[in-house]
PDB file with SEQRES, HELIX, SHEET and CRYST1 records, atoms N, CA, C and O in Angstrom:
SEQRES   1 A   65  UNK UNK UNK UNK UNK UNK UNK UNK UNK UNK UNK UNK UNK          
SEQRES   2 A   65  UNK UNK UNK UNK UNK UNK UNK UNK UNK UNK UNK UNK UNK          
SEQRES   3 A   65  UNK UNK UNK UNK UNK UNK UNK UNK UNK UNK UNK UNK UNK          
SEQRES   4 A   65  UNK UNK UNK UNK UNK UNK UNK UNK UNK UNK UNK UNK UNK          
SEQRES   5 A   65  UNK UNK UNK UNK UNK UNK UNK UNK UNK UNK UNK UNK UNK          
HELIX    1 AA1 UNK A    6  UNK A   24  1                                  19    
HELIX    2 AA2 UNK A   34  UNK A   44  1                                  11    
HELIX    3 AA3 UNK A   53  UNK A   63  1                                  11    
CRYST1    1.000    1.000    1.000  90.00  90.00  90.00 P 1           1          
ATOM      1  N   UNK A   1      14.779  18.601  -5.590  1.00  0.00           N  
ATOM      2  CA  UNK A   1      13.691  18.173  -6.452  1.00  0.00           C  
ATOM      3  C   UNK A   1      13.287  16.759  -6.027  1.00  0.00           C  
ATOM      4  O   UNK A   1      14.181  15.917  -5.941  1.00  0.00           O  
ATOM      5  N   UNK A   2      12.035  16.425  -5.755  1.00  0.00           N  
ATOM      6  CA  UNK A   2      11.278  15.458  -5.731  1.00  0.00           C  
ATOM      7  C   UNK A   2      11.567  14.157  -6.591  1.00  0.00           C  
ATOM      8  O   UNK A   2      12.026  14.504  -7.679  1.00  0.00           O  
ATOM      9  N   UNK A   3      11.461  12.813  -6.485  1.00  0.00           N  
ATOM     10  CA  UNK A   3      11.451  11.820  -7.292  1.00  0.00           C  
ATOM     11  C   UNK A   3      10.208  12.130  -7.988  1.00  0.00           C  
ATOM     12  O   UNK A   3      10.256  11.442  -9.007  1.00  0.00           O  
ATOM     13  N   UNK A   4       9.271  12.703  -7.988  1.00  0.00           N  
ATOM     14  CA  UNK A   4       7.984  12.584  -8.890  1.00  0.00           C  
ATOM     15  C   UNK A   4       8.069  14.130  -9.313  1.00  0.00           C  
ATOM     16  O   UNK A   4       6.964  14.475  -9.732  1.00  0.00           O  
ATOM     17  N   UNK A   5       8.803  14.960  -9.342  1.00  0.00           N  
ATOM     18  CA  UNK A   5       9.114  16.274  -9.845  1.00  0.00           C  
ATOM     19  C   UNK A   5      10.484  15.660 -10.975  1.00  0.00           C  
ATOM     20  O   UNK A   5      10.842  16.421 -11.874  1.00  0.00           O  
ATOM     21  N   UNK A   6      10.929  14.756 -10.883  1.00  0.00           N  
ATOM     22  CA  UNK A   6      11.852  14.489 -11.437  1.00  0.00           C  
ATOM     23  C   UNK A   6      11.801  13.763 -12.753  1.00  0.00           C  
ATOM     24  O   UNK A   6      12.500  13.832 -13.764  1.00  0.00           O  
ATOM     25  N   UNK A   7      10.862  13.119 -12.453  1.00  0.00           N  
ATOM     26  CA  UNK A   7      10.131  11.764 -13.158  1.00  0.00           C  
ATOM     27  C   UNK A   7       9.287  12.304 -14.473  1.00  0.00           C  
ATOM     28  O   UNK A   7       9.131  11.808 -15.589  1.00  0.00           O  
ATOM     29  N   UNK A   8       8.687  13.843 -13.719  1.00  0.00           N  
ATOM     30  CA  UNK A   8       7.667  14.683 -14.607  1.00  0.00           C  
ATOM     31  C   UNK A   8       8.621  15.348 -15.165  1.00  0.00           C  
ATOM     32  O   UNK A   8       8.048  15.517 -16.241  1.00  0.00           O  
ATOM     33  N   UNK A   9       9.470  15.785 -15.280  1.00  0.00           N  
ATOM     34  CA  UNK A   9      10.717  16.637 -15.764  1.00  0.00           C  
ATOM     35  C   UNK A   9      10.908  16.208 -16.889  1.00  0.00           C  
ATOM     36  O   UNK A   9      10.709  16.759 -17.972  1.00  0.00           O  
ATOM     37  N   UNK A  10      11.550  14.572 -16.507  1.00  0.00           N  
ATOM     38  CA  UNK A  10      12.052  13.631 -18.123  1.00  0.00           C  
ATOM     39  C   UNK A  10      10.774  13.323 -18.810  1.00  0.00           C  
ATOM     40  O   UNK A  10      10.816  13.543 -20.021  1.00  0.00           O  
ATOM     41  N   UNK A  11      10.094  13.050 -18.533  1.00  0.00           N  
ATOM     42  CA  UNK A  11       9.019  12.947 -19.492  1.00  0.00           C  
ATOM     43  C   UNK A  11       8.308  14.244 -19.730  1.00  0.00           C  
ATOM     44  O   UNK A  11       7.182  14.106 -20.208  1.00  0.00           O  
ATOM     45  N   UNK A  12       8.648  15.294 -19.540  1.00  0.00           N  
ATOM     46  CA  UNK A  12       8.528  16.485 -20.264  1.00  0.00           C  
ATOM     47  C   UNK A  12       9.166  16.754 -21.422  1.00  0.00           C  
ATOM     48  O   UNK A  12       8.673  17.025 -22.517  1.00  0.00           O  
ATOM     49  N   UNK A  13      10.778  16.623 -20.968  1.00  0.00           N  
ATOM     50  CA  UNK A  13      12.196  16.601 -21.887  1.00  0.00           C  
ATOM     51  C   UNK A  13      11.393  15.209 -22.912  1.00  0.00           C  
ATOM     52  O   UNK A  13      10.862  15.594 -23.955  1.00  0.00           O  
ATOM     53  N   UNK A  14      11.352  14.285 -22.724  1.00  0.00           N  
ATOM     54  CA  UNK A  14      10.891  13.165 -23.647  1.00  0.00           C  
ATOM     55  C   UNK A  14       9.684  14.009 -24.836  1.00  0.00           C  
ATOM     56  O   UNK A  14       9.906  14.115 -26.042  1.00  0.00           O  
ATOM     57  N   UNK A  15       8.738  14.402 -24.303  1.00  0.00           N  
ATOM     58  CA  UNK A  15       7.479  14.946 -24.985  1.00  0.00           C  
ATOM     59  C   UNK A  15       8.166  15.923 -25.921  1.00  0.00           C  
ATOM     60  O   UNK A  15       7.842  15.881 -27.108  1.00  0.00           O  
ATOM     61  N   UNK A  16       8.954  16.679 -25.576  1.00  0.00           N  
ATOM     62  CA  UNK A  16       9.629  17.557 -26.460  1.00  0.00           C  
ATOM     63  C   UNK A  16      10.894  17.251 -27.829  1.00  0.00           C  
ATOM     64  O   UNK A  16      11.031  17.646 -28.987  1.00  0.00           O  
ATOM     65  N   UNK A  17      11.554  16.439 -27.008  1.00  0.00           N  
ATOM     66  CA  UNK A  17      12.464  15.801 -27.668  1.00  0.00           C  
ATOM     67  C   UNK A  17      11.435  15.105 -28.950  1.00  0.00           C  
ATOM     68  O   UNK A  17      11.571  15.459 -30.121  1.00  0.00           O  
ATOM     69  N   UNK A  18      10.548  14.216 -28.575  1.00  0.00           N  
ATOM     70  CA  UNK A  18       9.596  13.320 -29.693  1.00  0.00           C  
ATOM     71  C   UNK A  18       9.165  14.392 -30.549  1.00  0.00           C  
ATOM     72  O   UNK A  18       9.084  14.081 -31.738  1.00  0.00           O  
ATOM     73  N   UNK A  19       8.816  15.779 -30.195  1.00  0.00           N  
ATOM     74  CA  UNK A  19       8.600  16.693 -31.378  1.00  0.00           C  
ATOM     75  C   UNK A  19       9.693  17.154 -32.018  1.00  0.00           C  
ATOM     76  O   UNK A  19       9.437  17.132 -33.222  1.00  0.00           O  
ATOM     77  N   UNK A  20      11.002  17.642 -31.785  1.00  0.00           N  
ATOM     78  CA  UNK A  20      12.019  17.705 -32.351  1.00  0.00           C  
ATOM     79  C   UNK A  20      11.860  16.785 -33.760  1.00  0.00           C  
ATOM     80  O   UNK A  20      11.466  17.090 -34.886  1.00  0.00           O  
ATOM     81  N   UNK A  21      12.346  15.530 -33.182  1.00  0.00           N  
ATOM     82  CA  UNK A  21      12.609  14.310 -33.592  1.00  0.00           C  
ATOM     83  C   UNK A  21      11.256  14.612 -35.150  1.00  0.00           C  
ATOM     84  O   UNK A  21      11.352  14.809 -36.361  1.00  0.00           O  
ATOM     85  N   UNK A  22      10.512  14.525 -34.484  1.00  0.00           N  
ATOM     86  CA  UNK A  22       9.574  14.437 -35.812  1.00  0.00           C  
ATOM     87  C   UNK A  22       9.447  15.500 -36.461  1.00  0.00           C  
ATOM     88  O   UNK A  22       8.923  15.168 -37.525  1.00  0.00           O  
ATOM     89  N   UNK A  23       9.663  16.886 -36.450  1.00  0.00           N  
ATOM     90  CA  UNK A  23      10.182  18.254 -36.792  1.00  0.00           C  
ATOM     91  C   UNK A  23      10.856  17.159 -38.225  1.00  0.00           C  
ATOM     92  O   UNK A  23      10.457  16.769 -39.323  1.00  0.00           O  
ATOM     93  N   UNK A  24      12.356  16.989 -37.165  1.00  0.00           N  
ATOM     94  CA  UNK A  24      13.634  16.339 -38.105  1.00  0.00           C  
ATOM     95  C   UNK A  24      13.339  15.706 -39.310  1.00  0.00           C  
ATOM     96  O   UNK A  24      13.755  16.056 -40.414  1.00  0.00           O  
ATOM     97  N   UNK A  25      12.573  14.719 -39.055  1.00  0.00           N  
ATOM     98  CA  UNK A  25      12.335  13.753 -39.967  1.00  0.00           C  
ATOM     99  C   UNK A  25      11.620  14.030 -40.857  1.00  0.00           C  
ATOM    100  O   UNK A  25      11.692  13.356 -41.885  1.00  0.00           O  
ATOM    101  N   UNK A  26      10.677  15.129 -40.761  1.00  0.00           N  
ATOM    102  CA  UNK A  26       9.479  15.942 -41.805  1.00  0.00           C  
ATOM    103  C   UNK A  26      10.615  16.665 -42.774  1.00  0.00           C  
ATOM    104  O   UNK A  26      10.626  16.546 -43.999  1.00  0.00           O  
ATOM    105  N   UNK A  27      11.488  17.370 -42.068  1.00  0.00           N  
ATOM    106  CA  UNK A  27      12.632  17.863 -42.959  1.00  0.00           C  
ATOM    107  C   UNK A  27      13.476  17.663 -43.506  1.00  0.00           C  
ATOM    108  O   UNK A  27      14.200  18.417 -44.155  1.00  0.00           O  
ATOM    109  N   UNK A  28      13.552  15.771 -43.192  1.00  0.00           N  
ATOM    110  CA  UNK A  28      14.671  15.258 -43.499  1.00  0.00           C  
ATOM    111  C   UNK A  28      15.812  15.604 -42.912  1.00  0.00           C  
ATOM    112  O   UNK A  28      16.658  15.180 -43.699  1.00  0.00           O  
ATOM    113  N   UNK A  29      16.375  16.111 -42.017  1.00  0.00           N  
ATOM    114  CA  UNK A  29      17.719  16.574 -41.452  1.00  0.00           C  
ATOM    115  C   UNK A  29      17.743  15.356 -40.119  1.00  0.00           C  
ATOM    116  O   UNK A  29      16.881  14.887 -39.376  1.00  0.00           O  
ATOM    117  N   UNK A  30      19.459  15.132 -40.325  1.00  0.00           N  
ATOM    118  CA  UNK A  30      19.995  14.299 -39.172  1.00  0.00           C  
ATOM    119  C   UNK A  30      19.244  14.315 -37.497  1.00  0.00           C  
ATOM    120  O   UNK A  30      19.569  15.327 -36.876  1.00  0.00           O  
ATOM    121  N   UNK A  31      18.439  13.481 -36.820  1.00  0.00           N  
ATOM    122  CA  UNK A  31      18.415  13.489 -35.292  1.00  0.00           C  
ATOM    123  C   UNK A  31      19.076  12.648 -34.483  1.00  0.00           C  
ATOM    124  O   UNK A  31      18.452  12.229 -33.508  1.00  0.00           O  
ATOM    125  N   UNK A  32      20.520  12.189 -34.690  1.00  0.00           N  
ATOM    126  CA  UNK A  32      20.605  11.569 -34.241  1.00  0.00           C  
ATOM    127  C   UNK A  32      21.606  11.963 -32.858  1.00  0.00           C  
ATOM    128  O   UNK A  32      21.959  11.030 -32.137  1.00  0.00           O  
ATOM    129  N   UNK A  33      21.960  13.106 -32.591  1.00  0.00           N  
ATOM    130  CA  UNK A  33      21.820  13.918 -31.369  1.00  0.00           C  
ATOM    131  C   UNK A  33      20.401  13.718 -30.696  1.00  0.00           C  
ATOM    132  O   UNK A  33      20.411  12.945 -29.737  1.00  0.00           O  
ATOM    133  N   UNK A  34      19.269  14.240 -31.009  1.00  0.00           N  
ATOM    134  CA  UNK A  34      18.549  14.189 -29.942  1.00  0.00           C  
ATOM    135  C   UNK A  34      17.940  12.505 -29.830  1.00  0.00           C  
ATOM    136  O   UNK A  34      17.283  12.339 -28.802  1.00  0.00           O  
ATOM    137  N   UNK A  35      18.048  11.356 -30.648  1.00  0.00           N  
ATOM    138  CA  UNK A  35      17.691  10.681 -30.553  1.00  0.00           C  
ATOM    139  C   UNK A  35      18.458   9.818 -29.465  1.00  0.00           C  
ATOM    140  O   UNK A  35      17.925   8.819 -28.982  1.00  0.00           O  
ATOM    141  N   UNK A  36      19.575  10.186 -29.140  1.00  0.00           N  
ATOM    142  CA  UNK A  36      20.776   9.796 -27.880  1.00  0.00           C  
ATOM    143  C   UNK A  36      20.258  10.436 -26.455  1.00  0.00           C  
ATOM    144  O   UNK A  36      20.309   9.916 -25.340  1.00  0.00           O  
ATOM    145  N   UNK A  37      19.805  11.576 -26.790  1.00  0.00           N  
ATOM    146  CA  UNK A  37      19.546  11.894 -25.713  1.00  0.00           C  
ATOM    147  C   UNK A  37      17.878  11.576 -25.043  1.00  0.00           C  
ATOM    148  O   UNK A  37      17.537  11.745 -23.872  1.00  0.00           O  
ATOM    149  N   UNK A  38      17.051  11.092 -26.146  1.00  0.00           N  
ATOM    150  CA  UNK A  38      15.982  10.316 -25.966  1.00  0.00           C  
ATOM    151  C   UNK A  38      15.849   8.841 -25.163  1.00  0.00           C  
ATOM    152  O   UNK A  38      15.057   8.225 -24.450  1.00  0.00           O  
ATOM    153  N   UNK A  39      17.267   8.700 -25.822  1.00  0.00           N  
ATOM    154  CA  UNK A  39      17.361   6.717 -25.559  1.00  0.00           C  
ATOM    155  C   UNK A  39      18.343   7.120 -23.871  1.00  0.00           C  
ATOM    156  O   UNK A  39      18.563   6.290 -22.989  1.00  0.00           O  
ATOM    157  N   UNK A  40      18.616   8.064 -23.857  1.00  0.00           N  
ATOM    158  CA  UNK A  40      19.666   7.982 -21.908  1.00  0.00           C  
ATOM    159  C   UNK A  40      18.118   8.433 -21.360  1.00  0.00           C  
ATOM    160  O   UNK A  40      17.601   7.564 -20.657  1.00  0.00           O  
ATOM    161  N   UNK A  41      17.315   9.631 -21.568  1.00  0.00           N  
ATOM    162  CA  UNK A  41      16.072   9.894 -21.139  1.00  0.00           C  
ATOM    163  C   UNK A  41      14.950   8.542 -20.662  1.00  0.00           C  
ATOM    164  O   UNK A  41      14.329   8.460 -19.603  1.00  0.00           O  
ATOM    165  N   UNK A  42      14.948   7.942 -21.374  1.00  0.00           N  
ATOM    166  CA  UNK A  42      13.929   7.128 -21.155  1.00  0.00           C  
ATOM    167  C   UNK A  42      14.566   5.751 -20.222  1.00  0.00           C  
ATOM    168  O   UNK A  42      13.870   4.999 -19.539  1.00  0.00           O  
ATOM    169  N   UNK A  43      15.901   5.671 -20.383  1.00  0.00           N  
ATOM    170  CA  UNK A  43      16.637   4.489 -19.619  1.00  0.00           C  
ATOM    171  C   UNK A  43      16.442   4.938 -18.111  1.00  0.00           C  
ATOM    172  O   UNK A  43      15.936   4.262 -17.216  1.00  0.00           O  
ATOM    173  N   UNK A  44      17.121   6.650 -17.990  1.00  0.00           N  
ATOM    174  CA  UNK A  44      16.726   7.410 -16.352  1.00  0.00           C  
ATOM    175  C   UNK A  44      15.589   7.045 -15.902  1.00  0.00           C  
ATOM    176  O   UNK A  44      15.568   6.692 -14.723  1.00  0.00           O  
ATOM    177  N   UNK A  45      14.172   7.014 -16.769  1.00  0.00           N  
ATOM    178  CA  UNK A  45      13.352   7.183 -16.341  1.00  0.00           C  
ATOM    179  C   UNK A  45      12.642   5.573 -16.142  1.00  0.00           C  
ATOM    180  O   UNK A  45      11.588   5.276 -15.580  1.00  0.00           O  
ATOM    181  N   UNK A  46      13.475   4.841 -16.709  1.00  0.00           N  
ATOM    182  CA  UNK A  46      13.111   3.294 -16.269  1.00  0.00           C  
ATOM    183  C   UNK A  46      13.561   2.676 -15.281  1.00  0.00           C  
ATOM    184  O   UNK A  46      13.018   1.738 -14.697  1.00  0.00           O  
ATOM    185  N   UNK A  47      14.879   3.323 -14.974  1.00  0.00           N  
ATOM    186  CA  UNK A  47      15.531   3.476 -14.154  1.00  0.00           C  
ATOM    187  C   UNK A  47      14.587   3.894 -12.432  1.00  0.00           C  
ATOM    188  O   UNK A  47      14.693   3.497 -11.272  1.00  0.00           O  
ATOM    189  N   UNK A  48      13.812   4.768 -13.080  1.00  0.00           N  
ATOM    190  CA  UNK A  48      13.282   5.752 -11.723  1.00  0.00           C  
ATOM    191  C   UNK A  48      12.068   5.309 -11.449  1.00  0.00           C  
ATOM    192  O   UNK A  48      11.688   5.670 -10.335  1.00  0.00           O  
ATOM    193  N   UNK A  49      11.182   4.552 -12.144  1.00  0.00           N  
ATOM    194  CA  UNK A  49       9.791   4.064 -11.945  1.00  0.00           C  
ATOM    195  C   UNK A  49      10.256   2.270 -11.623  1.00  0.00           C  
ATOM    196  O   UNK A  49      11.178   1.482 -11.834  1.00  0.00           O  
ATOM    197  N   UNK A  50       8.926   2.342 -10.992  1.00  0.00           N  
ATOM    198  CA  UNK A  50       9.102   0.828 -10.750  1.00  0.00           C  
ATOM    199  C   UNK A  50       8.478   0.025 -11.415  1.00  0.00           C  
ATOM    200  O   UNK A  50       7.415   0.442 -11.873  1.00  0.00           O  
ATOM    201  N   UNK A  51       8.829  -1.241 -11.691  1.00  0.00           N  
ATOM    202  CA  UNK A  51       8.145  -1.907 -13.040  1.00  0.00           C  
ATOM    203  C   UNK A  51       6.849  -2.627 -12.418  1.00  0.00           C  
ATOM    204  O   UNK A  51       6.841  -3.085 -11.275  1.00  0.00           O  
ATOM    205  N   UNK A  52       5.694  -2.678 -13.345  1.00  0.00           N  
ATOM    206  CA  UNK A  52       4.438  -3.061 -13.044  1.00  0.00           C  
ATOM    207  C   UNK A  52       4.766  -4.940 -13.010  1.00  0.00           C  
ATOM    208  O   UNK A  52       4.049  -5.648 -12.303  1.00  0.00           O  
ATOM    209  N   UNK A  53       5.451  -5.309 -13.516  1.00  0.00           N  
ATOM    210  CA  UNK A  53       5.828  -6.847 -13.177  1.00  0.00           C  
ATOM    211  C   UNK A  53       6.688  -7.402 -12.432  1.00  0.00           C  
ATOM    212  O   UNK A  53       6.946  -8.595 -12.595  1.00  0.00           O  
ATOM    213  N   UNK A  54       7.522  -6.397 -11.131  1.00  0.00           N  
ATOM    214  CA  UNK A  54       8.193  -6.641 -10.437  1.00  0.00           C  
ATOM    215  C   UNK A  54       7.670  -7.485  -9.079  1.00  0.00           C  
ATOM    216  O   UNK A  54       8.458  -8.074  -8.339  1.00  0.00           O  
ATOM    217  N   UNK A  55       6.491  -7.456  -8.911  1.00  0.00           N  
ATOM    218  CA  UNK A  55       5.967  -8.226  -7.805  1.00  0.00           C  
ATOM    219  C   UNK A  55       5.368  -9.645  -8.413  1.00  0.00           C  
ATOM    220  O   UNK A  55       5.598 -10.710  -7.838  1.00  0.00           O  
ATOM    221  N   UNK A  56       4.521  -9.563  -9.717  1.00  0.00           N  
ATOM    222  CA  UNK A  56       4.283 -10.809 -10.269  1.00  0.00           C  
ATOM    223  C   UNK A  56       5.408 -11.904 -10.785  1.00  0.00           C  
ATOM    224  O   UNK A  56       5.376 -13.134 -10.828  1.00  0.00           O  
ATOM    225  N   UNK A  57       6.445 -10.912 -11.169  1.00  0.00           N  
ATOM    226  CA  UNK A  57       7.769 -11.922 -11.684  1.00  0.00           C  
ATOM    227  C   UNK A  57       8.494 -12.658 -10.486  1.00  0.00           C  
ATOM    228  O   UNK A  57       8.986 -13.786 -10.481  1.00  0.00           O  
ATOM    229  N   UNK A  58       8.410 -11.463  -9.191  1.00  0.00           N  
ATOM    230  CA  UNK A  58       9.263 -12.361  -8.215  1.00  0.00           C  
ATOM    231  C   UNK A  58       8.250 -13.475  -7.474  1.00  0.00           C  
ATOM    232  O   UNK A  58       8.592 -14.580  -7.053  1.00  0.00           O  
ATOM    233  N   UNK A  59       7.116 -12.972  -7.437  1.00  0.00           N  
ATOM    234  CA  UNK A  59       5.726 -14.023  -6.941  1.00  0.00           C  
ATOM    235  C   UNK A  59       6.127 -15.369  -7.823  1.00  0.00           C  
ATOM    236  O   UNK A  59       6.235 -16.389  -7.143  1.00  0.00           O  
ATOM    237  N   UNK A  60       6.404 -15.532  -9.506  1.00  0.00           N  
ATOM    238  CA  UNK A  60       5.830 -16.588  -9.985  1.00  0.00           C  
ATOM    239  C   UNK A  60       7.719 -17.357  -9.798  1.00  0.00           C  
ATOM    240  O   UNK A  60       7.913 -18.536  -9.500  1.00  0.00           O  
ATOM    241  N   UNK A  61       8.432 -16.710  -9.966  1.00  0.00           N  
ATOM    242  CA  UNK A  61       9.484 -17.226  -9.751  1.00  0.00           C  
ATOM    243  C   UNK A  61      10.234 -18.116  -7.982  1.00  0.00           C  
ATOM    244  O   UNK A  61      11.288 -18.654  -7.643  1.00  0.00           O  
ATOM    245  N   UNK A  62       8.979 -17.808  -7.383  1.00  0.00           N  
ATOM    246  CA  UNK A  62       9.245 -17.814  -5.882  1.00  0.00           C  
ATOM    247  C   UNK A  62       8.667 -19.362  -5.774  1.00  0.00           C  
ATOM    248  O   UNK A  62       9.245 -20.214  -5.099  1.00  0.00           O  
ATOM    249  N   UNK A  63       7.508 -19.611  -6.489  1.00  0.00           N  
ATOM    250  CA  UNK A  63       6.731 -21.012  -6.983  1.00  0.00           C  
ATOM    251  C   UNK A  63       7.512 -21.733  -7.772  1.00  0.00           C  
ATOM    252  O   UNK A  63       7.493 -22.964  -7.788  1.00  0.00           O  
ATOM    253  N   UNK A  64       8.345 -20.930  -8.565  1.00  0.00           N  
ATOM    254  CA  UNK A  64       9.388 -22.603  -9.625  1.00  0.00           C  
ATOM    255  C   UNK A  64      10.108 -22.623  -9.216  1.00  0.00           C  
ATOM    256  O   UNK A  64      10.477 -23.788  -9.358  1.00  0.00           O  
ATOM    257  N   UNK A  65      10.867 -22.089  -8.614  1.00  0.00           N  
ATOM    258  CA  UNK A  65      12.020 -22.438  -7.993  1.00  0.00           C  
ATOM    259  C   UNK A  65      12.288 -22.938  -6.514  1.00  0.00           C  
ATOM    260  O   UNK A  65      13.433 -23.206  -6.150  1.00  0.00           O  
TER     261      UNK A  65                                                      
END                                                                             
C-alpha cells in the first residue's frame, strides 16, 4: 500500500470513527474505546503528512539563530 493509499485509509477510519463517536454521544453511551483509537489515528496520520510550517519554521529559525 501506497503512502497516499495509506494516508486516505486513516482518514477514512477517522470519518467513520467521528460518526460512531457522535452516534455515542446522541445516545449517551460510553466512547471512550473509539475515542483512543481516534487520538492513535490522527497522531499516525500527523505522523505521515508533512507539516505546512516545516519550511517557514526552519527558514525563520535559520535568521535568529
Amino acid at each position: 500500500m501506497s503512502k497516499h493509499q495509506t494516508i486516505r485509509a486513516i482518514r477514512t477510519e477517522i470519518e467513520k470513527l467521528n460518526r460512531e463517536i457522535d452516534i455515542c454521544i446522541i445516545k449517551g453511551i460510553p466512547y471512550a474505546r473509539q475515542a483512543f483509537r481516534h487520538k492513535n489515528l490522527r497522531a499516525q496520520l500527523t505522523r505521515m503528512t508533512p507539516s505546512k510550517f516545516s519550511f517557514i519554521g526552519s527558514l525563520i529559525s535559520t535568521f535568529l539563530f
